[in-house]
C-alpha positions, 0 to 999 in steps of 0.5 A: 500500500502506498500512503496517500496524502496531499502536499506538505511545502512551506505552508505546512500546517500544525501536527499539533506535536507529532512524534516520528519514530524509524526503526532500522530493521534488524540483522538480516542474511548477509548480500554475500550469502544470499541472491544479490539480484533479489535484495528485496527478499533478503530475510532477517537471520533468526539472531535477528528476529530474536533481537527484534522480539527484544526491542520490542519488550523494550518497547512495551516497556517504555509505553511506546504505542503507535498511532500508524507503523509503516515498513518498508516492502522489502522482506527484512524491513516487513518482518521487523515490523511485524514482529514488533507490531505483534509485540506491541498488538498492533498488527491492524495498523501497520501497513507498507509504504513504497517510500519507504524502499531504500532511495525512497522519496522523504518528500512523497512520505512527509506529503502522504503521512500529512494526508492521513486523517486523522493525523497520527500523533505517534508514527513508527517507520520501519525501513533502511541505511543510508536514507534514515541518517540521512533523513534523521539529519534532514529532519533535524538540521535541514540537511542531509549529511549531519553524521547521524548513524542508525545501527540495525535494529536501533530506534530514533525519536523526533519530536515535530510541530510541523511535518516538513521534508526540512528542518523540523525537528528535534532529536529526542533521542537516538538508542542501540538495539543494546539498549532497547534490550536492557529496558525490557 
């Protein structure tokens, strides 16, 4: 499914403090070990799967809860946000979103997460290296070269007042699948 929307720009309106979580997904087969012609279907390893039902407690255990979670299509990506919206019991609004292949568009998802109504206070996307540094740092400082790094299975939290493909954001936190872990 591709979310739809309507254009976010310079006149963006409120989200009435939006909280925008990405999740990089967890530790999957390595390219070498597997069809390097089909990455989209290269799954996660089971130490993989193992780490997410972890993050997951972790979650829970903070009293994360998400209004909408949208995963990336390719395999590794789906399977870390099923299981962790199966932890969560959140199985019925999670959803796949085209922009959120590696090399997807920040601008298509910013326009189609501001076109959900209601507009969802606490979103999680579940997706790939390089482009979530990138887009934390967009978000953030309004470039995308801002030396963040999202390490697989790690989660980052960014408070917004308006939704925008630009500097809109605060980082509020960034933590290790190490570190989920220990808060379960």
């Amino acid at each position: 499914m591709t979310l739809r929307g309507h254009c976010a720009g310079r006149g963006a309106v409120p989200c009435s403090g939006m909280n925008l979580y990405l999740l990089r997904h967890g530790l999957a087969v390595e390219r070498a070990e597997f069809d390097y012609a089909n990455d989209a279907a290269r799954p996660l390893t089971p130490k993989g799967r193992r780490q997410l039902r972890l993050v997951g407690a972790g979650l829970r255990a903070m009293g994360l809860r998400f209004d909408a979670i949208f995963s990336s299509p390719l395999l590794r990506a789906r399977q870390t946000a099923e299981i962790v919206a199966a932890g969560l019991k959140l199985k019925k609004r999670l959803a796949v979103a085209d922009e959120l292949k590696p090399g997807g568009s920040v601008h298509k998802l910013v326009k189609s997460i501001r076109g959900l109504k209601p507009v969802p206070e606490n979103v999680l996307l579940v997706g790939h290296e390089p482009d979530f540094s990138e887009w934390i740092s967009l978000f953030v400082t309004g470039s995308g070269d801002g030396g963040f790094v999202l390490k697989k299975g790690g989660l980052a939290k960014l408070e917004l007042e308006r939704l925008r493909a630009g500097k809109c954001a605060l980082l509020a936190w960034l933590v290790t699948p190490a570190q989920l872990k220990r808060m379960r």
